[in-house]
LOVEX-891605 format. One record per residue (C-alpha): x, y, z. Coordinates in steps of 0.5 Angstrom, whole numbers. Layout:
LOVEX-891605
X, Y, Z
...
END
This chain:
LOVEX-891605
-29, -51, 61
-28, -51, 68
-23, -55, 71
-28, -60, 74
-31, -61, 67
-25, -62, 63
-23, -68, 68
-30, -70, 68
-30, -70, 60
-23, -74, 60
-25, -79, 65
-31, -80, 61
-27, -81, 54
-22, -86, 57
-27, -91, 61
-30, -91, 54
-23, -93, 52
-22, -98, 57
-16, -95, 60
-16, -92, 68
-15, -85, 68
-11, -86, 73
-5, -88, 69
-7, -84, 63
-6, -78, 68
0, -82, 71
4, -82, 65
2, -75, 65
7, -74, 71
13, -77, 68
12, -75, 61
18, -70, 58
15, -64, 54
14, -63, 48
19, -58, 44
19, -56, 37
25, -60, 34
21, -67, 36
14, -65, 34
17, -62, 27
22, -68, 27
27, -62, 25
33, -66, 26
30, -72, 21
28, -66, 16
35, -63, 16
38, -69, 15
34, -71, 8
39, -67, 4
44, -71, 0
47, -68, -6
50, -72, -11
56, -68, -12
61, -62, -9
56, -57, -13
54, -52, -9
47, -50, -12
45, -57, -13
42, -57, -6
38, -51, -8
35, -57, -13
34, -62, -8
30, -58, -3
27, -54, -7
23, -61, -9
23, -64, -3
18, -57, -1
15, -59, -8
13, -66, -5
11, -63, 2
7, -58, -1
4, -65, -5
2, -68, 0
-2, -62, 4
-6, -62, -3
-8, -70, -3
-9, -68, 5
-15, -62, 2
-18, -66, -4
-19, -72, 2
-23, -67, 6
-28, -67, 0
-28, -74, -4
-28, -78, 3
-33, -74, 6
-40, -77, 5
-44, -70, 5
-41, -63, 3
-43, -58, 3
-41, -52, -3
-38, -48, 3
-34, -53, 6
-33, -56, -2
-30, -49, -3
-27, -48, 2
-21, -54, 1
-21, -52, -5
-19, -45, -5
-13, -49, 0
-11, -53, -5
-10, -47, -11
-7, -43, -5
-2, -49, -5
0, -48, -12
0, -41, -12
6, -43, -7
8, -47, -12
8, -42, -18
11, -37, -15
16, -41, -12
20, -42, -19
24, -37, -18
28, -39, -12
30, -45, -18
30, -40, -23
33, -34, -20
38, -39, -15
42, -44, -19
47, -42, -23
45, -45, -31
53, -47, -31
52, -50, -25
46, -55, -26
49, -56, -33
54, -61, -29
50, -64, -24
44, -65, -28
48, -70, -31
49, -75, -24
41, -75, -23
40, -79, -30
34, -82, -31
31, -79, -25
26, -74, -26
21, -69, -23
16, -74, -28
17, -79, -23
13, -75, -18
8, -80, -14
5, -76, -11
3, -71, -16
1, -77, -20
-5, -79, -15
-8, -71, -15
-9, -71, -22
-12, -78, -21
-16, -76, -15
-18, -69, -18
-22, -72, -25
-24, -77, -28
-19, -81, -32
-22, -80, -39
-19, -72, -38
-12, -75, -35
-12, -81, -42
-8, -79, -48
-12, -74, -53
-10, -79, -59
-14, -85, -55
-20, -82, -51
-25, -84, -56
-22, -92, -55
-23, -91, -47
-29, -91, -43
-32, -93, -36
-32, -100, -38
-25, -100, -39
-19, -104, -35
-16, -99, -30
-9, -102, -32
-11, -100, -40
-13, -93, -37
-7, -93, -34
-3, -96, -41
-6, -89, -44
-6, -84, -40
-2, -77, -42
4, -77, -39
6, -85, -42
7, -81, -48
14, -78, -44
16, -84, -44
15, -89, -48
15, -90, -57
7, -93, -58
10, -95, -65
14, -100, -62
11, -100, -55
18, -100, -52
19, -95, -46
25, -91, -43
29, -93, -37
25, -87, -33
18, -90, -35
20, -97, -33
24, -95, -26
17, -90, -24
12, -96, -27
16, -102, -22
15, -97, -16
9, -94, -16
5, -98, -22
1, -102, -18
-1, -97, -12
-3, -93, -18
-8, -97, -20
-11, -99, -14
-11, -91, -12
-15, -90, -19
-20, -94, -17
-20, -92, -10
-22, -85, -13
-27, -87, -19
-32, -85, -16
-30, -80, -11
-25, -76, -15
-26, -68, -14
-31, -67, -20
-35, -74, -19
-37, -71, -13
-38, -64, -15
-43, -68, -21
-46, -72, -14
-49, -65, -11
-55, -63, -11
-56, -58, -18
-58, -52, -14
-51, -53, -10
-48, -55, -17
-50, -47, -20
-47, -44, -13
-42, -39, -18
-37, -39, -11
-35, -46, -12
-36, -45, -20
-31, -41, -19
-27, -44, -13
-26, -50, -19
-24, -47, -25
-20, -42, -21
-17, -49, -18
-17, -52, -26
-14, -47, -29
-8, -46, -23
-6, -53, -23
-6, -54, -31
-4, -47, -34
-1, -43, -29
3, -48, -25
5, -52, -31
8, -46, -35
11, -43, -28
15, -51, -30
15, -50, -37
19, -43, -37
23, -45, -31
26, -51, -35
26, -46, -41
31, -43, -37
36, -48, -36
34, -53, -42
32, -48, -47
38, -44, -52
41, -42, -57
44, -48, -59
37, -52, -59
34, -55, -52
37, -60, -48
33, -67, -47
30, -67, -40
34, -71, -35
29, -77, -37
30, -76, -44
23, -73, -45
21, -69, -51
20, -63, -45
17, -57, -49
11, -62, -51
10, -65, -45
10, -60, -41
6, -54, -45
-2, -54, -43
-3, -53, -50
-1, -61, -53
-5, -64, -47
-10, -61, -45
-10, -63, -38
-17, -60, -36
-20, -62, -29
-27, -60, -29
-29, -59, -38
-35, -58, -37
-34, -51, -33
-30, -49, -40
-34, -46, -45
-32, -48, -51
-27, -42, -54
-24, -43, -47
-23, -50, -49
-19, -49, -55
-15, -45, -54
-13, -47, -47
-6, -46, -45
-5, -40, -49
-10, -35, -45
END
């Protein structure tokens, strides 16, 4: 565009807006650039790291998971660019969510700067101050699997038969797998790492359940056209996703926290007190997104293939 035609197109942006381009442009000239460090917030992202001992590896802990949580946070930006668009395509369907396995590639391989570079005897000692908190209290995590499937898939095994669409947010919400981790069903009694989560992020959850009931990833693959449902690039697209984020990221986790937890003596409880080898395994959950793009040995054996 010429430089007539871009002033031409922002005068016509900003009478539409109410607001004289004049000033807009006016406020151009006293304006200061715009620098790396204040559009990155470099500054307010450095200063985010706080350990809670004099340990050095522990800030390794620490940055490693705030990365985790960004990297969260550009899935849950991928996943809305399908389940908040009224139309899609398998193309653009694709496309996000190859970005997202991308993400979780990162993710998976990225343990290593975890395994690899703390020192066991070190995160045996400040592993002890972060009780009860626990990388299970992850929010955002929570909110991809619930924006990922429909919650049957996300509810405990031993309760899916009692759970359907009829039922209460809140009751699928009591019954979802990773409760488990966290609280005695016999008793009904849950730990202080259940309890803090549920007091924080219990009534966001809820509303964010609904808020997807009808949009998650598979809902709207379900709402595609058939001919669009068969096209084997996005087939392949979400079992490549399924498989990234509920096998291979989880046993990236699983044999990472093998490392550290793991021994000759018999494992160490997880800093939340979870029994970790069953609730992280994919083999005890089955946590699988899209089923019904499984066959039925690959569903059997899940986890161990």
């Amino acid at each position: 565009m010429s430089k007539e035609e871009i002033l031409k197109a922002i005068e016509e942006k900003y009478d539409k807006l109410g607001v004289p381009v004049e000033a807009m442009l006016e406020g151009l000239l006293w304006s200061e650039p715009i620098t790396y460090w204040d559009y990155i917030q470099t500054d307010a992202l450095l200063g985010l790291q706080i350990p809670r001992t004099t340990l050095p590896d522990e800030m390794v802990f620490i940055m490693y998971h705030q990365v985790n949580e960004l990297l969260f946070k550009m899935v849950l930006w991928e996943i809305d660019q399908v389940a908040k668009s009224s139309e899609i395509s398998a193309e653009k369907f694709s496309k996000h969510l190859m970005r997202i396995s991308r993400y979780f590639d990162m993710l998976c391989s990225s343990f290593t700067v975890m395994g690899d570079g703390m020192d066991v005897e070190q995160y045996l000692k400040f592993r002890n101050t972060l009780t009860p908190a626990s990388g299970f209290q992850s929010a955002q995590y929570r909110k991809i699997e619930f924006a990922s499937t429909d919650l049957i898939n996300l509810i405990d095994a031993r309760y899916r038969e009692t759970i359907d669409r009829n039922s209460s947010f809140k009751n699928a919400y009591d019954h979802l797998y990773w409760q488990a981790a966290g609280k005695n069903y016999t008793t009904g009694q849950k730990t202080t790492l259940l309890t803090l989560f549920e007091k924080k992020y219990m009534g966001d959850f809820i509303d964010f359940m609904e808020d997807y009931n009808d949009c998650n990833l598979s809902r709207k693959f379900k709402q595609l056209p058939k001919e669009v449902q068969e096209d084997q690039e996005l087939i392949k697209a979400m079992r490549h996703y399924d498989y990234t984020v509920n096998v291979k990221w989880v046993m990236a986790h699983y044999n990472a926290a093998g490392k550290y937890l793991g021994g000759s003596d018999g494992d160490l409880e997880a800093t939340g007190g979870s029994n970790w080898r069953k609730y992280l395994h994919p083999k005890y959950q089955k946590r699988i997104f899209f089923p019904y793009l499984w066959s039925e040995e690959e569903l059997k054996n899940w986890g161990t293939f």
